[in-house]
Wavefront OBJ file of the C-alpha trace (Angstrom):
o trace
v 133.000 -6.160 77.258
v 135.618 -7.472 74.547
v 136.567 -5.955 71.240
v 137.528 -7.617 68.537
v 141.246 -8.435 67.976
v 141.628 -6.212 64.301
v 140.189 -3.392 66.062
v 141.651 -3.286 69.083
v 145.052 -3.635 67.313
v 143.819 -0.183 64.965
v 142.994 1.749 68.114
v 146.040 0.885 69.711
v 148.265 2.528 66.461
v 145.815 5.533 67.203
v 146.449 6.293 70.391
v 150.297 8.259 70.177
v 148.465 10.449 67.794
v 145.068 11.132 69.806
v 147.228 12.555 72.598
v 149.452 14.399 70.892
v 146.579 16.259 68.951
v 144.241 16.937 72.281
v 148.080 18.389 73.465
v 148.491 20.946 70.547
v 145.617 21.431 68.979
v 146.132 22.814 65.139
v 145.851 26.282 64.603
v 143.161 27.967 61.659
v 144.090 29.405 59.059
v 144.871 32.708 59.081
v 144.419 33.186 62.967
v 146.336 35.675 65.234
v 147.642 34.442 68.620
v 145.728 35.446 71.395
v 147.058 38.720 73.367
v 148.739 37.422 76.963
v 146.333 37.280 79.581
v 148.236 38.843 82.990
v 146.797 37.266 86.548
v 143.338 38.378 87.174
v 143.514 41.871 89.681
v 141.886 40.227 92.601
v 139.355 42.343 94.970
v 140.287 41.966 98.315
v 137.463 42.278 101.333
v 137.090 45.551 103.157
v 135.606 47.837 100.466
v 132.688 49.498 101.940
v 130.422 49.784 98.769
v 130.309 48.150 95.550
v 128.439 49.547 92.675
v 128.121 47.655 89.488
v 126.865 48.591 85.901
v 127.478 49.551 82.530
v 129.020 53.193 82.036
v 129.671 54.534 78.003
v 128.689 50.991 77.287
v 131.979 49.751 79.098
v 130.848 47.309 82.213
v 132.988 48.334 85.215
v 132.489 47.793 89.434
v 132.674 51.464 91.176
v 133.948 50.447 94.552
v 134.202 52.968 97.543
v 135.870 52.827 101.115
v 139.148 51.198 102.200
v 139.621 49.603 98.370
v 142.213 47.498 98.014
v 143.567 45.041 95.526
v 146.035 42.594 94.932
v 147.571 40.628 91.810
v 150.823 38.850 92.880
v 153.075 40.202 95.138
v 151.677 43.550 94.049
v 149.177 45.535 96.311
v 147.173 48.699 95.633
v 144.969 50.554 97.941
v 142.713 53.501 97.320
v 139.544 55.465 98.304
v 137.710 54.516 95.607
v 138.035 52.441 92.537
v 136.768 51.905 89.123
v 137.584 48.165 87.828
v 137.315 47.341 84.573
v 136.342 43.392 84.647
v 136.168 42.784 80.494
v 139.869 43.899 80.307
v 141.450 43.085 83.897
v 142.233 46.902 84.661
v 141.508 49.485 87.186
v 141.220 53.598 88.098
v 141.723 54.411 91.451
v 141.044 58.090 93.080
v 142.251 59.618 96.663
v 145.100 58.400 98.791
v 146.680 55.766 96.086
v 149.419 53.433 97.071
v 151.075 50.790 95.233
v 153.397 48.647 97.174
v 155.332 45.774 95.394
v 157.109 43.114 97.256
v 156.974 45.058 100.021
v 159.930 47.197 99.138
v 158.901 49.894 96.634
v 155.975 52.004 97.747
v 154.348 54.758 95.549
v 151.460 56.864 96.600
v 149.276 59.857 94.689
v 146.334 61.040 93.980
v 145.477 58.940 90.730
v 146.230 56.374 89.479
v 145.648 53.389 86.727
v 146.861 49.980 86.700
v 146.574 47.439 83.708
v 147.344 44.110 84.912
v 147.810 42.428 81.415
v 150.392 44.535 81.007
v 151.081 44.940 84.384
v 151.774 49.291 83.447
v 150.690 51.683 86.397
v 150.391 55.380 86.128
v 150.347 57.480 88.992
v 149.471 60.906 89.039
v 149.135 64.351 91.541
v 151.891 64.639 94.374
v 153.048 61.337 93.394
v 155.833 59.908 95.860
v 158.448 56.279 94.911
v 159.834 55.136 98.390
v 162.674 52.076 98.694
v 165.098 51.883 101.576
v 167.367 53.722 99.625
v 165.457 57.204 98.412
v 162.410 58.742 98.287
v 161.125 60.040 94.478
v 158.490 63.250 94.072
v 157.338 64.373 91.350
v 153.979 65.036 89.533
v 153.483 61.771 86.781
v 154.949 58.587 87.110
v 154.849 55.549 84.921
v 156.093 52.282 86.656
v 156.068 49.099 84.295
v 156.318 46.321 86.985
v 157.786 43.609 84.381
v 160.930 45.365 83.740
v 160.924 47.060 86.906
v 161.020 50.681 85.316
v 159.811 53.987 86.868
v 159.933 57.064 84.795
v 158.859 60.393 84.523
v 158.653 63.457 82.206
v 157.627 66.289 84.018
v 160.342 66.998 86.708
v 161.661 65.173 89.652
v 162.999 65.519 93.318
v 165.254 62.921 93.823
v 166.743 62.330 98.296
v 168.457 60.047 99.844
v 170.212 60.216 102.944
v 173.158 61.505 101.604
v 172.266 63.869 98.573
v 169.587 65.511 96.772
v 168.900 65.482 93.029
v 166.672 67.373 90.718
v 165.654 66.852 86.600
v 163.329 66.800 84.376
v 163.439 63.331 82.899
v 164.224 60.504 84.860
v 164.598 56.569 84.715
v 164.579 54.293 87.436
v 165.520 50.463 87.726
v 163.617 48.918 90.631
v 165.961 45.920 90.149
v 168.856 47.336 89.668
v 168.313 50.308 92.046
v 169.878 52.709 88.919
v 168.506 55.586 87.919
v 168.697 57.528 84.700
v 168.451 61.592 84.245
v 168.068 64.045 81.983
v 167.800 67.663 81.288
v 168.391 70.206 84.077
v 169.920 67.684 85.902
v 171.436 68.648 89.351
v 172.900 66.908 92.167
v 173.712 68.175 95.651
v 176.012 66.382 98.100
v 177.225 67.646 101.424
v 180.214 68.879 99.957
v 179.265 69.734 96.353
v 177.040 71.183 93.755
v 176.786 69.241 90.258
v 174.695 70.487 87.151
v 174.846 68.533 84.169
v 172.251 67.405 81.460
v 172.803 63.751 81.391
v 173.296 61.443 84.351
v 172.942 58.188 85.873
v 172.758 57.823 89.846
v 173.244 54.244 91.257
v 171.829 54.528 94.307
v 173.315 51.564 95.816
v 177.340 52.478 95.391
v 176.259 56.066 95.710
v 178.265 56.666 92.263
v 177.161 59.333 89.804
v 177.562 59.008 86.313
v 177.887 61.255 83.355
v 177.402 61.432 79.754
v 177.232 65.386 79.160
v 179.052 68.571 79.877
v 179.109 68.843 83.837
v 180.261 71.121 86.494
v 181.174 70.317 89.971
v 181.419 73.168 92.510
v 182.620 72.633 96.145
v 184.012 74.487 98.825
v 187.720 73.764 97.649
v 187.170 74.503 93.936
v 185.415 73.050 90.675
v 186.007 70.218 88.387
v 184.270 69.933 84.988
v 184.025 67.211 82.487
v 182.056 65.986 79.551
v 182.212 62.268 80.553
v 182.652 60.495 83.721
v 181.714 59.761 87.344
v 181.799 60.949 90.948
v 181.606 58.573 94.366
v 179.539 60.759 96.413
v 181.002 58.760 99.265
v 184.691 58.471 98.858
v 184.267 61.744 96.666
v 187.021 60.075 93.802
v 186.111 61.598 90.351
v 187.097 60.089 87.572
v 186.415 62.644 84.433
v 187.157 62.476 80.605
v 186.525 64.620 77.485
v 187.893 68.064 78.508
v 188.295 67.458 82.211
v 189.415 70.234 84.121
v 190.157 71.084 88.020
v 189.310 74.981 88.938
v 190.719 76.772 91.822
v 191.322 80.324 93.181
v 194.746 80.666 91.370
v 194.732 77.859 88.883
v 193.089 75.517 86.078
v 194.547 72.193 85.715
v 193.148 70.377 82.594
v 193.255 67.322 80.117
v 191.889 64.298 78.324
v 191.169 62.458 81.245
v 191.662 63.949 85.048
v 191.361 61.809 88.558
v 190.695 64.026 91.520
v 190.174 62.613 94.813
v 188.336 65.419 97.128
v 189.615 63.795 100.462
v 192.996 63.591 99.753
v 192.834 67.101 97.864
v 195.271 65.191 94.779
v 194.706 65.127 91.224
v 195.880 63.410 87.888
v 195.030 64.240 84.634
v 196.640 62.626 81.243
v 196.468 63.620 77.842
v 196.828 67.254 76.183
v 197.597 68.528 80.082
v 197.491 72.175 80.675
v 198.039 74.158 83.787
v 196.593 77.884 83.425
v 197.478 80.177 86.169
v 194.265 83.240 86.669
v 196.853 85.427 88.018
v 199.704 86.074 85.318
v 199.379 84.351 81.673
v 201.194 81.835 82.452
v 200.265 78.408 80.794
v 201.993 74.491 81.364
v 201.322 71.702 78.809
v 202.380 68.661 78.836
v 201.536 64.861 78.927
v 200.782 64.112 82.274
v 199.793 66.423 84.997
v 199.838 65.796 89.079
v 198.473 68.122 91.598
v 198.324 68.531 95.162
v 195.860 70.918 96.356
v 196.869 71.441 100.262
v 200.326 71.824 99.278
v 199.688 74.212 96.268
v 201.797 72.260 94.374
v 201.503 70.917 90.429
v 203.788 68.466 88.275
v 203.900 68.668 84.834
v 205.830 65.609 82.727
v 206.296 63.340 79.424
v 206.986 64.896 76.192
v 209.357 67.702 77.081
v 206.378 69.868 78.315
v 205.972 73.310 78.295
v 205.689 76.913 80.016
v 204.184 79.859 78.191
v 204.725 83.340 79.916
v 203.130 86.113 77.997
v 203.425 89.848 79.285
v 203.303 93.167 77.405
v 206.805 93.518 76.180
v 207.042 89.477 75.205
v 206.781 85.971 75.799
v 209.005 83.444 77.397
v 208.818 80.087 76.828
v 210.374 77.281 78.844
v 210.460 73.513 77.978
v 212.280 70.865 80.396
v 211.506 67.411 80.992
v 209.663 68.232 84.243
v 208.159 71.731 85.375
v 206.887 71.906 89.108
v 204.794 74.941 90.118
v 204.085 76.045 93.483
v 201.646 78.469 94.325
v 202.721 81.734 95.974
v 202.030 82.123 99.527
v 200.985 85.607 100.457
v 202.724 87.934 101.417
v 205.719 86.622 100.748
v 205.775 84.862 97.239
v 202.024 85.950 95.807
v 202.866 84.919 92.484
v 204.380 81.510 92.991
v 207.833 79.651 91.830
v 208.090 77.658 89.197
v 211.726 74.611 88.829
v 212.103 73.014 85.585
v 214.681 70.132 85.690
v 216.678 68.375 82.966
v 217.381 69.057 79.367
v 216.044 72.688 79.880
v 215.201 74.664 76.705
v 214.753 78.690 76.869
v 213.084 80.891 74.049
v 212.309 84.798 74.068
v 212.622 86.813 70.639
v 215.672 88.087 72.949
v 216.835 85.516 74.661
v 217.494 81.575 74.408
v 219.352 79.277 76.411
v 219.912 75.818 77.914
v 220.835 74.033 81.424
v 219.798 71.165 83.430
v 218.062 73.058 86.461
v 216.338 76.261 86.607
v 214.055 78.137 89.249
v 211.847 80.941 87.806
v 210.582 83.329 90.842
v 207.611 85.038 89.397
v 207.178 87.190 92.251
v 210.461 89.187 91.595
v 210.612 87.969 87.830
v 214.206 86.824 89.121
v 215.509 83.318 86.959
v 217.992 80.816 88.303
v 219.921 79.082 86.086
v 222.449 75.777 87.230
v 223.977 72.961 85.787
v 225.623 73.692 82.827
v 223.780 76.895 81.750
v 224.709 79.153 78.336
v 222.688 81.800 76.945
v 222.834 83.938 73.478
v 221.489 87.060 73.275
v 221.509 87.948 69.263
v 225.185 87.167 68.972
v 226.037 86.940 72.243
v 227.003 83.820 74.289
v 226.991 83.771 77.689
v 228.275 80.790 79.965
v 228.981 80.197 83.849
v 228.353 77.678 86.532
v 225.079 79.223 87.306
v 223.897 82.744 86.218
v 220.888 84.724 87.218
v 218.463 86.450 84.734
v 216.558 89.600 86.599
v 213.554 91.335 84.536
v 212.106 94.513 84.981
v 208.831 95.546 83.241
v 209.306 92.299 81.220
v 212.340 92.648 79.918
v 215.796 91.948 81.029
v 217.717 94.253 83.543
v 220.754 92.316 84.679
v 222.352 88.793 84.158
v 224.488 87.701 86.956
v 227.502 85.314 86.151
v 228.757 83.314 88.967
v 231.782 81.272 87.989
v 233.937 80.566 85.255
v 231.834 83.473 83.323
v 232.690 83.568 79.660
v 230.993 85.947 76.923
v 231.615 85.218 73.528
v 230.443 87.017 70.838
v 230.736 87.604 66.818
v 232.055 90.620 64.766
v 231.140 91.161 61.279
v 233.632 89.184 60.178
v 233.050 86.067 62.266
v 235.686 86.568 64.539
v 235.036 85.508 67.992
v 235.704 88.050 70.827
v 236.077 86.862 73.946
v 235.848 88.175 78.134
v 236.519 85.790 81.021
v 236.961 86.434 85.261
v 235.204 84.675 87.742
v 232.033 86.635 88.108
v 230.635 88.683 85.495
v 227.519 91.477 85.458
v 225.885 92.374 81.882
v 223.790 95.112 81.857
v 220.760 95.340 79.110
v 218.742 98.028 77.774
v 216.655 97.950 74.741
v 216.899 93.785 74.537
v 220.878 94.069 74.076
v 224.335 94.199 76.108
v 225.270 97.794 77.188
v 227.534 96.922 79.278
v 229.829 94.264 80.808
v 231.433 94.315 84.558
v 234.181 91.709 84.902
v 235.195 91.251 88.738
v 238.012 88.817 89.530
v 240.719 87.308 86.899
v 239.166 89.153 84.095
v 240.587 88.564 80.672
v 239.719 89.611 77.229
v 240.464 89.161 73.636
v 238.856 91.776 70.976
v 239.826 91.886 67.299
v 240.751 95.325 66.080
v 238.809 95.844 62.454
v 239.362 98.569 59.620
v 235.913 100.036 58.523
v 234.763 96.346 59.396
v 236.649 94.719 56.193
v 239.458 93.526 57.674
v 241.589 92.569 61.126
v 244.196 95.560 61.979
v 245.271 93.196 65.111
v 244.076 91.972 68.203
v 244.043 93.310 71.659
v 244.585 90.938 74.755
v 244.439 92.127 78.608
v 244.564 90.893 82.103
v 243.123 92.843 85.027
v 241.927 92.098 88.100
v 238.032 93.834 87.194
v 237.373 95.650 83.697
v 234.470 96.935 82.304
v 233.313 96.923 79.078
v 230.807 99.354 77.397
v 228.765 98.736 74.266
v 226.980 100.557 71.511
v 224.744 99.254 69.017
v 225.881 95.903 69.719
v 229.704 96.253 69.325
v 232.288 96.679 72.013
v 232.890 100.557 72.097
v 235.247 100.865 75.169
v 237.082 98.857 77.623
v 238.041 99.700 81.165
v 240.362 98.414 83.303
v 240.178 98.949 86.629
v 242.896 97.046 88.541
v 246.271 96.125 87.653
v 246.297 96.034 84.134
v 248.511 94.405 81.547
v 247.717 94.750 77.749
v 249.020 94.129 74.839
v 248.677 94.150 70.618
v 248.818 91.575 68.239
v 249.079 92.182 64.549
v 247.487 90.117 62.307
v 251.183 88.456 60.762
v 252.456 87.714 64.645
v 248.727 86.646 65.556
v 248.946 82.391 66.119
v 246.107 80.070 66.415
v 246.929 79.677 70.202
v 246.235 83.326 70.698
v 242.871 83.769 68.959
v 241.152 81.881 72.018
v 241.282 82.092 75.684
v 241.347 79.156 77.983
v 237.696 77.444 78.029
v 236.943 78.631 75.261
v 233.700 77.108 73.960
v 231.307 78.217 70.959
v 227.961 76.469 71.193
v 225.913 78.198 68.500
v 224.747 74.090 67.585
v 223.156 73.959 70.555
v 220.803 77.283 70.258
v 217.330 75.992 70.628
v 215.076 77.620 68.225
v 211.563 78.744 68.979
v 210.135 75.517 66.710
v 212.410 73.331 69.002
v 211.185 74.969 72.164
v 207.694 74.561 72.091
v 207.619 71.314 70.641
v 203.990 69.776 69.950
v 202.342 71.735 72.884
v 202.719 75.044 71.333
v 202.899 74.066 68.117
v 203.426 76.923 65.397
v 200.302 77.005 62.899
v 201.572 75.642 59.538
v 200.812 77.893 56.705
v 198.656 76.738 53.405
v 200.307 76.373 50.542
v 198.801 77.983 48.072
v 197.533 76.769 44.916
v 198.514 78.023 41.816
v 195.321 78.999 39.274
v 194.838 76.759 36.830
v 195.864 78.317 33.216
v 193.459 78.349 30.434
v 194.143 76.561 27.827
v 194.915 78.939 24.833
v 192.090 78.974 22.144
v 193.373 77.966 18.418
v 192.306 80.294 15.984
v 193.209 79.701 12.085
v 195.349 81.876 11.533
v 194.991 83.946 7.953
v 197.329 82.805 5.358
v 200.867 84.993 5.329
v 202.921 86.173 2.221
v 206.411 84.240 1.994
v 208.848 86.553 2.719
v 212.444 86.296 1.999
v 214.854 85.489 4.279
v 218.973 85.683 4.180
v 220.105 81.938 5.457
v 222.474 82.974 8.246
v 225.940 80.617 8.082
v 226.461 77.721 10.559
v 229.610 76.691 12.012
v 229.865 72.952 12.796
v 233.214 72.317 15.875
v 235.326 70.172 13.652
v 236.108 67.125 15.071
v 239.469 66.218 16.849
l 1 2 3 4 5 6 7 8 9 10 11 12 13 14 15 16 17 18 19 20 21 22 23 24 25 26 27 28 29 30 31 32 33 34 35 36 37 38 39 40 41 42 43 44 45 46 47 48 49 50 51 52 53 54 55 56 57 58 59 60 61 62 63 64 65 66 67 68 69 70 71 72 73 74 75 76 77 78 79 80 81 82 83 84 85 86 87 88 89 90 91 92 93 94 95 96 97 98 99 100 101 102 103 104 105 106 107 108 109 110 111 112 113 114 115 116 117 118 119 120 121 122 123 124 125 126 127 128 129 130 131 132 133 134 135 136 137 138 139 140 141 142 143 144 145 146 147 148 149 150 151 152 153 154 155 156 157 158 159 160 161 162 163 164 165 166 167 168 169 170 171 172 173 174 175 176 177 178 179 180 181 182 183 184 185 186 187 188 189 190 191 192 193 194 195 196 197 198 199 200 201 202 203 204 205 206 207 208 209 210 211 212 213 214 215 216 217 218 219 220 221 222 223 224 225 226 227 228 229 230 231 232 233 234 235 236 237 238 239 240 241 242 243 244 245 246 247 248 249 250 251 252 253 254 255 256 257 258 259 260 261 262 263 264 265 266 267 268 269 270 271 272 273 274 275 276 277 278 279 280 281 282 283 284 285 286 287 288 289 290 291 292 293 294 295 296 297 298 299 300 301 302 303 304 305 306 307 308 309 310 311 312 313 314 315 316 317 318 319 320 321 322 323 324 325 326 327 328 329 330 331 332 333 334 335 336 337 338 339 340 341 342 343 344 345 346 347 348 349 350 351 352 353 354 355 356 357 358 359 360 361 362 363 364 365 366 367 368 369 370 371 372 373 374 375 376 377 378 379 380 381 382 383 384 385 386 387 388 389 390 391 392 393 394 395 396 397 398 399 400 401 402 403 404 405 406 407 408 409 410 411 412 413 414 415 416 417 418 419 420 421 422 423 424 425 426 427 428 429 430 431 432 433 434 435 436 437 438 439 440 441 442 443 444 445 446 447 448 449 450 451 452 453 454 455 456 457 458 459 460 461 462 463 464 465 466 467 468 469 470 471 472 473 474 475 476 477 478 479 480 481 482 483 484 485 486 487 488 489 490 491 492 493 494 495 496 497 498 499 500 501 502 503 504 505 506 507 508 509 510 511 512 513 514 515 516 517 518 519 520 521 522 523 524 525 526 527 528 529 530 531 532 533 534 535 536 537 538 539 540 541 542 543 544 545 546 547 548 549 550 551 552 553 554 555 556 557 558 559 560
């Protein structure tokens, strides 16, 4: 057969745009797309009886007796079956299972599977299984395209390591993650968690949280309101008010690491150390603590230590407190050492050194390196000294070495008392007394009616004591070999109004702003704001008789 040459020259022009229409064939106007068909559920052999027929007008197979079906790498097998053939979906009653790619496994009583949109829903003692944990709960959704479980009506979550119970949950086939909320709790060998949001990777065992949670174990508690936990290594990582709990002591902050094995935790950020036991409070920047050791470290920002008791409160700021926990019976309350650049504050006391050791168990404090103390206008200063309390307020301070008191008259004169050791005796939050033992010396100014200097008595003895009332020297003792003498005011030279050493350090008196720094910050007070004044109302005024006035005279300065 032969065509002729125009026309088989046309169809050949035709032909690129034949195929490409019969490829993509032009849509109507105004059409939708068609909905995505899914693979057909296919019937696999086995069932025992098939019924077909039109039910409510909807045209569905009843099948009964080993049913089973298949569509992919999915499987489901029931007792019996209703299958929808106009819209590829099923209902299947008694013994249930779904198993997908031979890995995940869920079984119940009910169940209905669309296989367009490939959405089951399984429900009555419904049970998920993978080789990593077994799900039970009472409804389950499972959307096999995005591999998602969930359920809204409670859940019993085990694995072979922990337990976990909520009332919403997620779960990520794929990712073997799951999602919980509400009454969430967690149980692990070793500890108890409760929080109301979490996420569980069951894989790396890690637990993750986005909610206020508590931790309880055998060796204390940890809470948090962000974070996670390794149920294996049992390493918490916690932010958002973290806080480790035990017997005698709450360590807290912005962000805390604990790890359980090792029994050591850091937290950073707004630290504070709480001990149950006596009011006592640490703050600081960064915060270390070993549990087995009963030992915390407190550091960065000058932190510091807030003592309150009946009488008063002591605060103590260093560049590094350490407190260990007491070990009964000998030291129930615990010691805590604060090393350099350390900063005292009581209404009655303040003072500085580079080391100090505060026993809490017999309220005794050690002072090293440099120490000085005031008490109102008192200064006190030794190699080391020793502060002992009784009911909360001071009893004794113990002078060892190179003791010097200084202290202020009325008219800013400095008297002065040296020996090696020294004893000052309080009552009432002031000096009573003053026991000098070893090369004591002294140097009081003698006043009239405390207006002016009659003279100024010196003495050497080997011990004196020195009695006080209402904060002024009232008596001196000597005790051993004495030598004294008096110094009027016109024979009195510069070289005589100080003793050897002498040292006033009022400049370096921390105050209580000073002292507790930005952990214990003071509360700044409101200014307050003036009332705006009304503005005066203008009333016209009524017209006033002139009156006459005498001019008074003016003087004008004459001019130079």
């Amino acid at each position: 057969m032969s065509f002729p040459k125009p026309l088989f020259l046309l169809w050949l022009l035709l032909l690129p745009a034949l195929a490409w229409a019969q490829q993509r064939p032009a849509a109507r106007p105004g059409s939708q797309p068609a909905p995505v068909q899914g693979q057909r559920i296919e019937l696999l052999p086995g069932t025992q009886q098939l019924i077909g027929g039109t039910f409510n007008g909807v045209e569905i197979r009843k099948l009964i007796g080993n049913v089973s079906f298949r569509q992919g790498t999915t499987l489901l097998y029931c007792d019996s079956a209703y299958q929808y053939t106009e819209r590829n979906a099923l209902e299947a009653f008694s013994n249930v299972r779904i198993i997908q790619n031979d890995t995940i496994t869920i079984t119940g009583d009910r169940g209905t599977y669309d296989g367009d949109t490939r959405k089951a829903r399984m429900t009555g003692n419904v049970t998920m299984r993978d080789p990593r944990m077994t799900l039970t709960t009472q409804l389950l959704d499972y959307d096999l395209n995005n591999n998602l479980a969930y359920y809204s009506t409670g859940g019993h979550l085990q694995d072979p390591e922990n337990t976990l119970d909520s009332q919403f949950g997620y779960y990520n086939t794929q990712s073997k993650v799951f999602s919980f909320k509400r009454n969430v709790k967690l149980v692990t060998k070793e500890n108890t968690i409760d929080t109301d949001t979490l996420q569980y990777n069951t894989v790396s065992k890690i637990a993750y949280f986005f909610g206020p949670t508590r931790i309880k174990g055998k060796q204390g508690n940890l809470y948090a309101e962000n974070g996670n936990y390794n149920t294996i290594t049992k390493i918490s990582n916690f932010a958002r008010n973290a806080k480790i709990e035990t017997p005698n002591y709450l360590l807290g902050g912005d962000k805390l690491y604990y790890d359980e094995a090792r029994q050591y935790g850091v937290a950073t950020g707004r630290v504070s150390m709480t001990s149950k036991k006596d009011n006592l409070v640490i703050r600081g920047d960064v915060g270390r603590y070993w549990r087995a050791q009963g030992r915390a470290k407190v550091y960065g920002s000058q932190p510091v230590m807030r003592n309150i008791n009946a009488k008063d409160t002591l605060y103590l700021a260093a560049d590094t407190l350490v407190s260990l926990e007491g070990r009964p019976p000998q030291n129930k309350a615990g010691v805590i050492y604060a090393y350099r650049k350390v900063r005292i504050f009581r209404a009655d006391l303040q003072g500085r050194c580079d080391s100090l050791t505060y026993d809490r168990q017999d309220s005794i404090i050690y002072l090293s390196h440099d120490p000085v103390l005031w008490n109102k206008g008192n200064q006190l200063t030794a190699d080391s000294m020793q502060i002992q309390q009784r009911k909360g307020q001071i009893d004794q301070m113990r002078l060892f070495g190179h003791a010097f008191s200084i202290g202020q008259d009325t008219l800013l004169n400095y008297n002065q008392v040296k020996g090696r050791n020294m004893v000052a005796y309080f009552r009432d939050k002031s000096i009573k007394k003053i026991d000098v033992l070893g090369n004591a010396e002294s140097l009081y100014y003698a006043l009239e009616g405390d207006t002016a200097v009659s003279g100024v008595n010196k003495s050497l003895s080997a011990t004196m004591a020195l009695r006080f009332q209402e904060g002024k020297l009232n008596t001196i003792s000597f005790l051993t070999n004495p030598e004294a003498q008096f110094i009027p005011p016109n024979d009195l030279k510069p070289e005589d109004a100080k003793l050897k050493d002498f040292r006033w350090r009022a400049t370096e008196r921390p105050t209580r702003r000073q002292t507790l720094g930005k952990h214990f910050a003071l509360p700044t007070k409101a200014k307050k704001v003036a009332p705006a004044k009304k503005k005066p109302t203008t009333k016209k005024a009524a017209p006033r008789k002139p009156t006459a006035t005498k001019a008074k005279p003016t003087t004008t300065p004459a001019r130079k």
